[in-house]
C-alpha positions, 0 to 999 in steps of 0.5 A: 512103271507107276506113275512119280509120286510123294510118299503121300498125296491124298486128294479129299473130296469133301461135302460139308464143314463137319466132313473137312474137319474131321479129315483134315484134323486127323491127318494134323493130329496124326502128324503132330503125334509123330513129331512132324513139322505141320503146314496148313495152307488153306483159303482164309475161311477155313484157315480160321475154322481149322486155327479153332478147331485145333486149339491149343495144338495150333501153335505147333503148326504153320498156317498160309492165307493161300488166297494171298500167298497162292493167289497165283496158282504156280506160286504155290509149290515153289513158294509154299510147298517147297519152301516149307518142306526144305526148311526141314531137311531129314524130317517128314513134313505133313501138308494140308493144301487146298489151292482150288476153291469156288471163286478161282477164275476159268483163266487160273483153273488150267493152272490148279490142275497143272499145279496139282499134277507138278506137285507128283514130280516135285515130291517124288521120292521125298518123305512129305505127306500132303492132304489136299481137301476138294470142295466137292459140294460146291465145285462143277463135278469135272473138277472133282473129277480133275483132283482124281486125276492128280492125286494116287490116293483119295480120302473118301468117306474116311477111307484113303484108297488108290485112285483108279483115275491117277496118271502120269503127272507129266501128261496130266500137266501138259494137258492143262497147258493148253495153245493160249489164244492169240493176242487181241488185235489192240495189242502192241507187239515188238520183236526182238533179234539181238541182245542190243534189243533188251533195252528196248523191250524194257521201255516197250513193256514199260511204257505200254503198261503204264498206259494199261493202267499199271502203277510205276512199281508194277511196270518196273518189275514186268519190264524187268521179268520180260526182259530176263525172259527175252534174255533167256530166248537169245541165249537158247534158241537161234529165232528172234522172239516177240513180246505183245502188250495188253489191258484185259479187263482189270489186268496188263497182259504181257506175252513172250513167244519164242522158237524155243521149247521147254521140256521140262514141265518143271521148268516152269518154276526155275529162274525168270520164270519162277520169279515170274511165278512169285511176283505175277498174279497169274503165269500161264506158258504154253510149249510145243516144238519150235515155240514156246509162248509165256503169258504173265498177268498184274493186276493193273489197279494194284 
């Protein structure tokens, strides 16, 4: 059985900004030609060079900042992607995305690979066409190598082939899920057991954020997203939890573990944790058999 995957999700390994406009300009024109509503979600700098190239045609597509709006790389198929696409019920929607790009962290590269693979699931069977442009000439090769892995075809030299290294998109995200490191010895750790703990996991997370350094606003919506997530514990698995809080570097680092596990490689953009996903600048989760670890990240200086 062939791997999940949308109507198109091309990868494109570009060298060079002659090569990235003419591929992605033909793919926006093709659509634009056939009617199809047009999103182009791209790091700042190409989104301006793209805006001039199209000229007058701009003003029938929709342009993303995605180094603000996919600063966390799990924001963007929930918040971007699949926002854009329900918007148009019926309709076949083409999307140029570009979520890894040189400057992304180690710490957020797992996620764009992942991010990538979940995008196979999400589309599967839809009628949306997405070109995902790679820089080629400025990413380490095993990233390249990666954007082979997640996508079934490639636009190569201005051929669009198969790609023999695509995989089942399930596998290929679970992979970039790897065991997160424990928590650093200073981090404060409580568990909680009971419903009746909620309230104090609240204060705990407020009150060891805000001496992480994180501001008044911030610390209220981690609290909360902790708390929700810490409900979610209780109400499926029969172990208490623990929730560990941290500085790192210029980030609070908040971290759930339960005894539960999530399945579902989607799950990761449902409810709390998908409210995690809009409002956090990273998400990283972890699951095996009998525990499930949630890791969030804010930037403590905003």
């Amino acid at each position: 059985m062939s791997a999940p995957a949308p109507r198109e999700h091309v990868g494109f390994p570009y060298r060079g900004v002659a090569e990235y406009v003419s591929g992605t300009l033909a793919f926006i024109h093709t659509a634009l030609a056939a009617g199809h509503p047009a999103l182009v979600a791209v790091p700042s700098a190409k989104l301006e060079i793209l805006r001039d190239c199209l000229g007058s045609h701009a003003e029938r597509v929709r342009f993303t900042d995605l180094t603000v709006a996919g600063r966390n790389p799990g924001r963007i198929l929930p918040g971007v992607l699949l926002a854009f696409a329900d918007e148009f019920p019926g309709l076949r929607t083409a999307i140029v995305v570009e979520s890894l790009w040189p400057g992304r962290s180690a710490l957020e590269y797992p996620s764009c690979v992942a991010h990538e693979a979940m995008v196979n699931l999400a589309f599967a069977g839809r009628d949306v066409a997405l070109l995902c442009p790679c820089d080629a000439a400025n990413l380490d090769p095993h990233m390249v190598s990666d954007a082979h892995r997640t996508h079934p075809e490639l636009l190569l030299r201005g051929e669009r082939r198969p790609s023999p290294a695509y995989g089942d998109p399930r596998q290929t995200a679970a992979s970039f899920h790897p065991p997160l490191p424990a928590p650093p010895p200073h981090a404060a750790t409580m568990r909680y057991d009971a419903v009746h703990d909620l309230a104090g996991v609240r204060s705990f997370v407020t009150g060891h954020a805000a001496t992480a350094g994180l501001k008044p606003e911030r610390r209220d919506l981690l609290a909360d997203l902790i708390a929700e997530l810490a409900a979610g514990t209780l109400a499926r698995t029969d172990g208490p939890g623990a929730v560990s809080v941290w500085p790192e570097h210029d980030l609070v680092v908040c971290q759930l573990r339960d005894h539960g596990q999530l399945t579902d490689p989607l799950a990761a953009h449902g409810n709390a944790l998908l409210t995690a996903h809009l409002h956090c600048d990273l998400v990283r989760v972890h699951a095996r058999p009998g525990a499930t670890t949630i890791r969030l990240h804010l930037t403590a200086h905003e």
